[in-house]
C-alpha positions as CSV (number, residue, x, y, z in Angstrom):
1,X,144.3,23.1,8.5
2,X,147.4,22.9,6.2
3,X,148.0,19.3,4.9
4,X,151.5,20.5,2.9
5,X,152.6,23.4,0.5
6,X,155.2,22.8,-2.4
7,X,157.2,25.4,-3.9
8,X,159.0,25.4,-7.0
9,X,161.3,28.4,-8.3
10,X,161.2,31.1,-6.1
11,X,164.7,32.3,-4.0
12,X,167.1,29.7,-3.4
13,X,164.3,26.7,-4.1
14,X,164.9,25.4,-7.9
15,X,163.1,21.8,-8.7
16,X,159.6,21.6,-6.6
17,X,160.1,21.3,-2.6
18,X,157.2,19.9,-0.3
19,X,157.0,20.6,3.3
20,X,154.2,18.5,4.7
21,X,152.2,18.4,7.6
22,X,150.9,14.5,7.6
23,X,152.7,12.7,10.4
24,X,154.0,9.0,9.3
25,X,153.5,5.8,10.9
26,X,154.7,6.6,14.2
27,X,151.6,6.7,16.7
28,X,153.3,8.8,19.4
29,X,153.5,11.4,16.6
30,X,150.1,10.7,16.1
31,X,149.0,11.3,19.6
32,X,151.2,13.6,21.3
33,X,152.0,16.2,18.6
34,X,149.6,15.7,16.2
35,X,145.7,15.8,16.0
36,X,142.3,13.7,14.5
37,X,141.0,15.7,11.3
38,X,138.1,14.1,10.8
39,X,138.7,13.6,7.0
40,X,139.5,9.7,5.7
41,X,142.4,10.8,3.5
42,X,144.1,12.6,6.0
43,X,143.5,11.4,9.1
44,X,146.2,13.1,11.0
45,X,148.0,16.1,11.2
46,X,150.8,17.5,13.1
47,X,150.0,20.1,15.4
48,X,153.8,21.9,14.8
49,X,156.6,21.1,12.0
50,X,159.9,22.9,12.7
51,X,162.3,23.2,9.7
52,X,166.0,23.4,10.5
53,X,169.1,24.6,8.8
54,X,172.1,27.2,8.2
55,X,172.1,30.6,7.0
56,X,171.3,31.1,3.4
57,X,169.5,27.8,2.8
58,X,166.3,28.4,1.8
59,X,164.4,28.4,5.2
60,X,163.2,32.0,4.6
61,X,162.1,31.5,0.8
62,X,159.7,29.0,2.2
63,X,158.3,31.2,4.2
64,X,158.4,34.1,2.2
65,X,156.8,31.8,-0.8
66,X,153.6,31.2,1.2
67,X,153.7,35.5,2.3
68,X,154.2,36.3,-1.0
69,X,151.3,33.4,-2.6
70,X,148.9,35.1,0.2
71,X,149.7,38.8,-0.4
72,X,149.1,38.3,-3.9
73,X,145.4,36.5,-3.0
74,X,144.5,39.2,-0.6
75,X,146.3,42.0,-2.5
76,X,144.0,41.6,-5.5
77,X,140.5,42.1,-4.3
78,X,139.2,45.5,-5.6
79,X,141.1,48.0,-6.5
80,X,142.8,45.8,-9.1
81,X,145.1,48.0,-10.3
82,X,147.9,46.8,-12.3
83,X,151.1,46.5,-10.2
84,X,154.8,47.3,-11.5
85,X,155.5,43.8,-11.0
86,X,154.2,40.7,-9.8
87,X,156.9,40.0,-6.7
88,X,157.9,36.6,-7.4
89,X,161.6,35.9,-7.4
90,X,162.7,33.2,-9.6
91,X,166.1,31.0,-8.9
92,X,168.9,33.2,-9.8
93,X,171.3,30.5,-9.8
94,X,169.9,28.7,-12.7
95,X,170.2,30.3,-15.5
96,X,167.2,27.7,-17.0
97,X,165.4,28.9,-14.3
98,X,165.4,33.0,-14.5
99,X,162.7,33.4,-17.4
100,X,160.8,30.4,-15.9
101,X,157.4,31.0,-13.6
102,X,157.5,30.4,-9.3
103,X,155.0,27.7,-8.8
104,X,153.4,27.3,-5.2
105,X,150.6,25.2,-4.6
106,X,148.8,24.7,-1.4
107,X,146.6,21.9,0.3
108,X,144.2,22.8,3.0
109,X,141.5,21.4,5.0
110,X,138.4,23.3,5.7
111,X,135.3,22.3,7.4
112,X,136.1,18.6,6.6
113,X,136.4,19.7,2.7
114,X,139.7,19.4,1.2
115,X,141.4,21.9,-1.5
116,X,144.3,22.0,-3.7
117,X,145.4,25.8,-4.8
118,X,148.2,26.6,-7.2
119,X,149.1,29.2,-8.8
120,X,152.2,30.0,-10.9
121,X,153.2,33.3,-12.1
122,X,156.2,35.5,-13.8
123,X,156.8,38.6,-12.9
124,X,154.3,40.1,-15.2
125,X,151.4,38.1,-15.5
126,X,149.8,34.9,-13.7
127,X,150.3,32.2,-16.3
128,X,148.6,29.4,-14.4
129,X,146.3,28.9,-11.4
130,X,143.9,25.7,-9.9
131,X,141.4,25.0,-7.7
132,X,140.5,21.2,-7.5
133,X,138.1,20.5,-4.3
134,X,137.0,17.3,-2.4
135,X,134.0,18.1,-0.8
136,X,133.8,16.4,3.0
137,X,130.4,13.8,1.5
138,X,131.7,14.0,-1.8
139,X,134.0,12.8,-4.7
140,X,137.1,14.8,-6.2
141,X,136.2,18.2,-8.3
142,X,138.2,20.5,-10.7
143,X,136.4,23.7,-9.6
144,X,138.7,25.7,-12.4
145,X,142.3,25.5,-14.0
146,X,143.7,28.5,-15.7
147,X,146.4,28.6,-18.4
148,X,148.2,31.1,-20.2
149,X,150.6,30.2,-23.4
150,X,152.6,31.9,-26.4
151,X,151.4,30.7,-29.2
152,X,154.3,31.0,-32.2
153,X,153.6,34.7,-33.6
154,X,153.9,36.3,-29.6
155,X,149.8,36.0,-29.1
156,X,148.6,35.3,-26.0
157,X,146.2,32.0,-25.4
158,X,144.5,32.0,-22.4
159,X,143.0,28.8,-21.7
160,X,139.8,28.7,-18.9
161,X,138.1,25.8,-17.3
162,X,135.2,26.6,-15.0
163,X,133.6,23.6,-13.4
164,X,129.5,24.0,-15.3
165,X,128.5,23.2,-12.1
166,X,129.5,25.9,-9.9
167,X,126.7,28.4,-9.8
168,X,127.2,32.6,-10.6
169,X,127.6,34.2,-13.6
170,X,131.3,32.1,-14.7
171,X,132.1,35.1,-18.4
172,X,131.9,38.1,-16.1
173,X,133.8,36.5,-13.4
174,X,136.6,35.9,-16.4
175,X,136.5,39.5,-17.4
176,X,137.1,40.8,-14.3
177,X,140.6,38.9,-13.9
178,X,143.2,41.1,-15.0
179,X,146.8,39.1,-16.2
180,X,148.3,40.3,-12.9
181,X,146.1,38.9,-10.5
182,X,144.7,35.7,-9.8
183,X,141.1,34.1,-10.6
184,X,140.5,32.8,-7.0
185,X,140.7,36.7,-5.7
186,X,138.6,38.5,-9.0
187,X,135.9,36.0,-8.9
188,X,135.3,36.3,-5.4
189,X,135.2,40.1,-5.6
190,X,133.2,39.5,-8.4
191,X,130.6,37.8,-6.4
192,X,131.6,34.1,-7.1
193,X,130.5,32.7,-3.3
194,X,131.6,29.2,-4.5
195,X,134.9,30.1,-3.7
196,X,134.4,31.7,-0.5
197,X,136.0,29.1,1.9
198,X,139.3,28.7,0.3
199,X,139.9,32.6,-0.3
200,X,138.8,33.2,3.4
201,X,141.1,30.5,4.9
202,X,143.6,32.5,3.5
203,X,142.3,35.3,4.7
204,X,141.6,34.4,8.3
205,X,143.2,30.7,8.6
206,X,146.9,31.3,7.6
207,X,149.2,33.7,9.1
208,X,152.6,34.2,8.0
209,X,155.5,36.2,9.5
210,X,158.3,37.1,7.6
211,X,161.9,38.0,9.1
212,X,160.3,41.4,9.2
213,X,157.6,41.4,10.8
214,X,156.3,44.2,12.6
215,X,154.1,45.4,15.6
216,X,151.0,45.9,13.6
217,X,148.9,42.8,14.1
218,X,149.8,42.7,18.3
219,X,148.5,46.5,18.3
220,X,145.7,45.1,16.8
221,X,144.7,42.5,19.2
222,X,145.5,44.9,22.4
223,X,142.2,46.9,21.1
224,X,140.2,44.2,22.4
225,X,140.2,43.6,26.2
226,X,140.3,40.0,25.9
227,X,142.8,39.5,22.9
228,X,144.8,42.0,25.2
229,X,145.0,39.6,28.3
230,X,145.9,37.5,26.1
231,X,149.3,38.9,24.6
232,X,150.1,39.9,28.2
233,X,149.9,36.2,28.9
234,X,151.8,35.3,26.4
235,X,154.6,38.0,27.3
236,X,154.9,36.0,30.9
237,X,155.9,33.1,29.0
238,X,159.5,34.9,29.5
239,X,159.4,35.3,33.3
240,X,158.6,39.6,32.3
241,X,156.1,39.3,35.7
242,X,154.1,42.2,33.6
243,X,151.1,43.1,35.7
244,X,149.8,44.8,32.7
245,X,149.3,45.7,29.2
246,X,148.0,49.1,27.4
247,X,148.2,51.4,24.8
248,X,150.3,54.4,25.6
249,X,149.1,57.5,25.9
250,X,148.9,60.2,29.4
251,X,148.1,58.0,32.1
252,X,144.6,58.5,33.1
253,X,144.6,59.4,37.1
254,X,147.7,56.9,37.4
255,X,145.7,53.9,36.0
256,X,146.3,52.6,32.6
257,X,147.3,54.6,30.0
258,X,144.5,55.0,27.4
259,X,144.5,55.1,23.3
260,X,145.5,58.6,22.0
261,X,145.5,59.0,18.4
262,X,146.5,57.0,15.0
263,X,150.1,55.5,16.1
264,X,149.8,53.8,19.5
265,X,152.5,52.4,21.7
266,X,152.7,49.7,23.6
267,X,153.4,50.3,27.4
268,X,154.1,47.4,29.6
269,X,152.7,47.5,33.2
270,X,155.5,46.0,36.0
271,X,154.6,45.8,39.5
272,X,156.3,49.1,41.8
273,X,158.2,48.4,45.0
274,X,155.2,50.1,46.9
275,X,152.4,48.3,45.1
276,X,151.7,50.7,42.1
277,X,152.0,50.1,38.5
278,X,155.7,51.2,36.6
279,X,154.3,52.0,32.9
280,X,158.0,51.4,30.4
281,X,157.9,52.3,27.1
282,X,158.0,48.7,24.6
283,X,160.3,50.7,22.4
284,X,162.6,50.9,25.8
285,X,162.6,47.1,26.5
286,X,164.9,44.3,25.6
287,X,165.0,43.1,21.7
288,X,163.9,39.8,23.0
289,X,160.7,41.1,24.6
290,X,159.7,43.0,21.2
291,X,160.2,40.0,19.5
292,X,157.6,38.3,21.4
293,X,155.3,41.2,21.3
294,X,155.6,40.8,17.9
295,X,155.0,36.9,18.3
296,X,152.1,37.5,20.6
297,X,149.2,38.6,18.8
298,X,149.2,36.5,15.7
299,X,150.3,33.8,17.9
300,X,147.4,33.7,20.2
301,X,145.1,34.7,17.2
302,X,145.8,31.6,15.9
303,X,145.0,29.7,19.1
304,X,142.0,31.3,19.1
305,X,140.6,30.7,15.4
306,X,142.6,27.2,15.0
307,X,144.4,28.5,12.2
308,X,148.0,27.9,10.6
309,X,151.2,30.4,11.8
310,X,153.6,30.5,9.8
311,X,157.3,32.1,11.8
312,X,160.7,32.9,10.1
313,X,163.2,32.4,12.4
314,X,161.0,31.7,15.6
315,X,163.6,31.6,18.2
316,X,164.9,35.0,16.9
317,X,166.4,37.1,20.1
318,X,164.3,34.6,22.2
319,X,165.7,32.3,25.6
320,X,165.5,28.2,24.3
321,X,163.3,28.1,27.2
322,X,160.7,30.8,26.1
323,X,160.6,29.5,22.3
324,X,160.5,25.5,23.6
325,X,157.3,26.9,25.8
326,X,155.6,28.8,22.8
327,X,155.7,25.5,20.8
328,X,154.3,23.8,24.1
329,X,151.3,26.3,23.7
330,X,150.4,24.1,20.3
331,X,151.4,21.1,21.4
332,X,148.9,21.5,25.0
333,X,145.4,20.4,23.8
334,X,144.6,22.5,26.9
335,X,146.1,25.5,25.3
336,X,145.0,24.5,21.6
337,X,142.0,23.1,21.8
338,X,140.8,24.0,17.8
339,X,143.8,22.7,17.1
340,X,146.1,25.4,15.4
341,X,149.1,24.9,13.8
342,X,152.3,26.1,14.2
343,X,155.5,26.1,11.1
344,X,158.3,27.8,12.0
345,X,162.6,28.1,11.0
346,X,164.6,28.2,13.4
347,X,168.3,27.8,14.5
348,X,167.9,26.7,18.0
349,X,169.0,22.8,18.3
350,X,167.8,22.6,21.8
351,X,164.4,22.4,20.7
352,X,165.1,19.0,19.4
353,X,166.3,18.1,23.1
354,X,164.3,15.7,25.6
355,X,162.0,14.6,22.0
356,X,160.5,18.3,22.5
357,X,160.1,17.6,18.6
358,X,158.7,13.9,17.3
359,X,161.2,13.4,14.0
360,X,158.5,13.4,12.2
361,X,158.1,17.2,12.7
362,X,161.5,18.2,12.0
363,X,162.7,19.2,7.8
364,X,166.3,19.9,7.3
365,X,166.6,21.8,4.4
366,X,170.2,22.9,3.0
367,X,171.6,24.6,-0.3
368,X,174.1,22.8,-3.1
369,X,174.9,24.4,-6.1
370,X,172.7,27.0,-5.8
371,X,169.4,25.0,-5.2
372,X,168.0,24.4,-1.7
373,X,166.6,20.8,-1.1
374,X,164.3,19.9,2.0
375,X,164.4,17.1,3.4
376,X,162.4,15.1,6.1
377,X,164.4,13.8,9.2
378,X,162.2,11.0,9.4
379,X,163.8,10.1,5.9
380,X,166.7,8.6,8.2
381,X,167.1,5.4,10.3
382,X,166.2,7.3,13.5
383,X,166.6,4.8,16.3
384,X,164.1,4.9,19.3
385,X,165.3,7.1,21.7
386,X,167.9,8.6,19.6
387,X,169.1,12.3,20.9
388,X,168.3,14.2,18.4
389,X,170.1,17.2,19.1
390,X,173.4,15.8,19.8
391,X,173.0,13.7,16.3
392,X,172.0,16.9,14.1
393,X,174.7,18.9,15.9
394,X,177.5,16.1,14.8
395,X,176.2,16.5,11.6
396,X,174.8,13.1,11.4
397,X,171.6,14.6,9.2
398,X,173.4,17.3,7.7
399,X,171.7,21.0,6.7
400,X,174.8,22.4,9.1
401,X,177.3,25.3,8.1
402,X,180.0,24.2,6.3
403,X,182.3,25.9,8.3
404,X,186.5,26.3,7.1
């Protein structure tokens, strides 16, 4: 369960931006969009937070900040070979800011313990990385910090804390840490099970997809029979009236096509005039419907394992109706019974119709002088029952285009 992430330097984001996912005061947002964690500090979270705001203002660095943070955790289990560069992307618009390090830092629930990750890093070495934990029967812990300096004559200082309490073998885990990658990922490959939980939530309990996602993961799922069913489902959220779902290969006595070699398609099953199955070609179908294919396996992944999605630009070549009923599916204790979360950028105001969206889930986030700034919409007097839609389109809480 994410609690928030904040994001300093990287893309259009200069000074440090927060996107949280504790709900405030408001009980309905309590209740109806959010969900009971258990854990005393944070007793709620929201079960969806949409962020909201014109071209070229930072929505996709957020998302690509927590991609690129997760690539680079995953990316650096064995082999650990040196890459050609580390692929942050400082704030070109500062020129302060261009030889400075991207800072993201993470905080996370898992199995009622509580974590806070950072890690900050230029594009040739990581020059700072933490791990403090709060275990669920216990009191706050620095599990290990990690800083790297200049010192005057151009040597390098490394600095190390390792919590003595932690149990494994703490020099080796050190040595195996090249400069490029960070300590969370080394020691765990080094056998360092202490920090097993927070490497595998990022691992199995965050998903992120960038504006260029691809098929990949929903080819995955439609391997299994079940996770299969699934995606079709979640394809008939759009009215397709699919019958079926299959990898493509030569249809096997006119049944279901079956897997043929190393680069399946996707073939989608609609219901014949005399009663048979019409097999089409995904490649053949709308834009719309390979955007939720896309969508769908990750999506109901997440569902499944209670774990965070992150979407760029959810509502991308989607009806308002089909993306306000795919945020339903989190919303629907029915539908997310774990509970997942779902973060997601969008354009599409008509999700904040009809209080589809609780304020407190909604960040508007907008770009001045070269620097995004997010900012919650609960932040303004919102008055009970206020439309939401009509008052963002008129530009009452700004992050619109400025348009000539």
């Amino acid at each position: 369960m994410l609690i928030d992430v904040t994001v300093t330097n990287f893309r259009s984001i200069r000074s440090a931006q927060t996107l949280s996912m504790v709900p405030g005061r408001s009980r309905e947002a309590r209740e109806r969009v959010g969900f009971a964690t258990g854990v005393k500090a944070v007793p709620h979270l929201l079960r969806t937070t949409a962020v909201f705001g014109p071209n070229g203002a930072g929505k996709t660095a957020l998302t690509e900040a927590l991609a690129t943070l997760q690539g680079l955790i995953l990316g650096s289990v064995p082999p650990l070979a040196a890459p050609t560069a580390i692929p942050v992307a400082p704030n070109l618009f500062d020129p302060d800011a261009r030889d400075l390090p991207t800072e993201i830092e993470v905080r996370f629930v898992v199995a009622g313990n509580r974590y806070r990750y950072g890690l900050a890093a230029d594009r040739d070495r990581v020059v700072g990385e933490w791990l403090f934990a709060v275990p669920a029967d216990g009191r706050p812990q620095r599990w290990f910090e990690r800083r790297v300096e200049d010192d005057p004559d151009g040597a390098t200082i490394s600095r190390w804390y390792i919590n003595p309490a932690l149990k494994g073998a703490k020099e080796s885990w050190k040595k195996a840490t090249p400069d490029h990658a960070p300590f969370l990922s080394a020691a765990v490959a080094a056998g360092a099970e202490a920090f097993d939980e927070p490497f595998t939530w990022f691992h199995r309990g965050l998903w992120v997809l960038t504006a260029d996602r691809t098929d990949a993961p929903s080819l995955r799922a439609c391997r299994s029979e079940r996770r299969r069913r699934r995606v079709l489902a979640v394809l008939n959220v759009a009215g397709l009236e699919l019958v079926d779902l299959a990898l493509t290969g030569p249809p096997a006595d006119g049944g279901a096509p079956v897997v043929p070699g190393l680069e399946p398609r996707v073939a989608l099953g609609h219901a014949g005039a005399d009663g048979s199955t019409a097999w089409l070609d995904l490649a053949a179908g709308s834009e719309g419907t390979r955007a939720l294919f896309a969508l769908a396996g990750p999506l109901t992944d997440a569902l499944d394992q209670g774990a965070t999605l992150v979407v760029d630009d959810l509502d991308r070549n989607l009806h308002p109706l089909v993306a306000r009923r795919l945020v339903g599916l989190f919303h629907d204790p029915a539908t997310n019974p774990r509970p997942a979360q779902l973060i997601f950028t969008c354009h599409d105001a008509t999700l904040l119709a009809d209080r589809q969206l609780h304020p407190d889930q909604v960040w508007l986030i907008d770009r001045s002088g070269g620097a995004s700034e997010l900012v919650a919409l609960s932040d303004y007097d919102i008055r009970d029952g206020e439309a939401l839609m009509k008052g963002y389109l008129a530009g009452r809480y700004g992050a619109l285009p400025r348009m000539p």
